[in-house]
N, C-alpha and C positions, 0 to 999 in steps of 0.2 A: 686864586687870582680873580679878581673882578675887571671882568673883560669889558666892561658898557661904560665905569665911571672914571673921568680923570680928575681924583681927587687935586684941590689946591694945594700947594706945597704950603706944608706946617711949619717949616721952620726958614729962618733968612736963607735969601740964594747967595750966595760965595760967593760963584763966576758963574757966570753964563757965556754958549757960544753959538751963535746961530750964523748960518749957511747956505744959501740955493746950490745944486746940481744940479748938470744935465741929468736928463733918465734915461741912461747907459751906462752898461760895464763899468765903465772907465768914472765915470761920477761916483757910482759906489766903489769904487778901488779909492777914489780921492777924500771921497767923503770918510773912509775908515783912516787911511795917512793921516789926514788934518785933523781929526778929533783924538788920532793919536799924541798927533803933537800936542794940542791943547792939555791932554790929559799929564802928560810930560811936565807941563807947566804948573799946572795945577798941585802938583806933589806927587802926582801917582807916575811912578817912574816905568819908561821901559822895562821889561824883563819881569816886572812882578805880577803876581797872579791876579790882582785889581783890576790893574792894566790892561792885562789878555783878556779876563772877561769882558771890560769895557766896551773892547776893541772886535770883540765878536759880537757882542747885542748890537753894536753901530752897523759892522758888517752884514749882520743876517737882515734886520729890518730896512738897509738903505739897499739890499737886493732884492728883497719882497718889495719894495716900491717900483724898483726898477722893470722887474717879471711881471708884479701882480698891477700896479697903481700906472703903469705906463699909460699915459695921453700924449699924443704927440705932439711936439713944441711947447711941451711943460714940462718944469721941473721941480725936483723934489727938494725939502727943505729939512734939512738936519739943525738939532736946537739940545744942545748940553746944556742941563743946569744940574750944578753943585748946589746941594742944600746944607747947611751947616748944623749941625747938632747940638743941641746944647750942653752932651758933656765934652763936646772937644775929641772925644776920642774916637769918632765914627766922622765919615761924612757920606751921602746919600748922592749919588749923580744918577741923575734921570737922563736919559735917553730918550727924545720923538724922534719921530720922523713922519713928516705931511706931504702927503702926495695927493693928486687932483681925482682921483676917480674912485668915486665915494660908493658906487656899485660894487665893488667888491672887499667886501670885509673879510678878515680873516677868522679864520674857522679852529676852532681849541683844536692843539695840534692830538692827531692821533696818534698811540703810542706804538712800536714800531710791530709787536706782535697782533695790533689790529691791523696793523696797514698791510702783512703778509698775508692776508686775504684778499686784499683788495685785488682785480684784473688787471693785469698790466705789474705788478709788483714784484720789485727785482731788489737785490739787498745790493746790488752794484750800481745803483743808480744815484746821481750826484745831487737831486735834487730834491726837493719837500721836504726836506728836517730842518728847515730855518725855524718855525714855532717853536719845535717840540725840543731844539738847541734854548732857544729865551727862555720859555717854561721851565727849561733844568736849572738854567744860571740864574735867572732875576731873580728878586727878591720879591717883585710886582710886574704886573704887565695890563697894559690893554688897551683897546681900542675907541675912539673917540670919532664923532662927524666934527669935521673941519670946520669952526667958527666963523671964517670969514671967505664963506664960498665952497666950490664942490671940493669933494675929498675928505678924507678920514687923517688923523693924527694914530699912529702906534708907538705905545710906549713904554719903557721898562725901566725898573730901578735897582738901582745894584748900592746896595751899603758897604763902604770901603772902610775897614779899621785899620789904624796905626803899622801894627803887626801885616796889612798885607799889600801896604804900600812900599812895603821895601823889596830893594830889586832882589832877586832868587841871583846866585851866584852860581857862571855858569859850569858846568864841572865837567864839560867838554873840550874846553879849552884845556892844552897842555901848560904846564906851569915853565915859567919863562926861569933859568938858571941864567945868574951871573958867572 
């Protein structure tokens, strides 16, 4: 993963969605909802594993802004673009997310049998595996200084094929008899 450069997108963008939050809880709980929807719309339907993943890179990096990029009375800005591929059979959705405070960047996430050393290190603890969750899923990721003023850009790309834009059938539900 090349964590310094954000490559320009190579191919036409589809759709694009872009967003301000507050930087709270509650902004990243919305921010993940609404890029759900979007992605909904875009073809990647609920329930399919596209989707989920989509819907976690949103979720992990618009709480790392929230945790790590908090400035007060600023907030963060979520930006989906769909790139489209030229065989048709893939499409590529990048994930930013820009937040104001550009002092802290984020660090390659460590892997979890490093971090059981670390002081303080508890495997019941809810927090610090937002990287090392992007790291597994993305297909790309990394961090950029914010173009137009303080703050950094984090970003990840996840290539969505045909085959995994269909929704998973759920097999929890009991089957409905006439």
């Amino acid at each position: 993963m090349n964590r310094t450069e954000q490559p320009a997108p190579a191919t036409p963008v589809h759709s694009c969605f872009t967003l301000r939050f507050s930087s709270t809880p509650r902004g990243a709980r919305l921010a993940r909802r609404l890029c759900g929807e979007r992605l909904d719309t875009w073809g990647i339907p609920y329930g399919s594993d596209a989707h989920d993943v989509l819907s976690l890179l949103v979720s992990e990096l618009a709480t790392n802004a929230v945790t790590h990029g908090h400035v007060t009375g600023r907030d963060f800005r979520v930006h989906l673009l769909a790139l489209s591929a030229s065989d048709a059979a893939t499409l590529t959705v990048r994930v930013e997310v820009t937040d104001t405070r550009g002092d802290r960047l984020p660090e390659p996430p460590a892997t979890p049998a490093a971090r059981a050393g670390e002081p303080g290190a508890d495997s019941a603890r809810t927090g610090g595996r937002g990287l090392f969750l992007v790291e597994a899923l993305a297909d790309r990721w990394g961090c950029v200084p914010r173009p137009d003023g303080p703050g950094k850009t984090v970003w990840a790309e996840y290539t969505v094929t045909r085959n995994e834009a269909v929704p998973r059938l759920n097999t929890s539900r009991r089957s409905v008899r006439s």
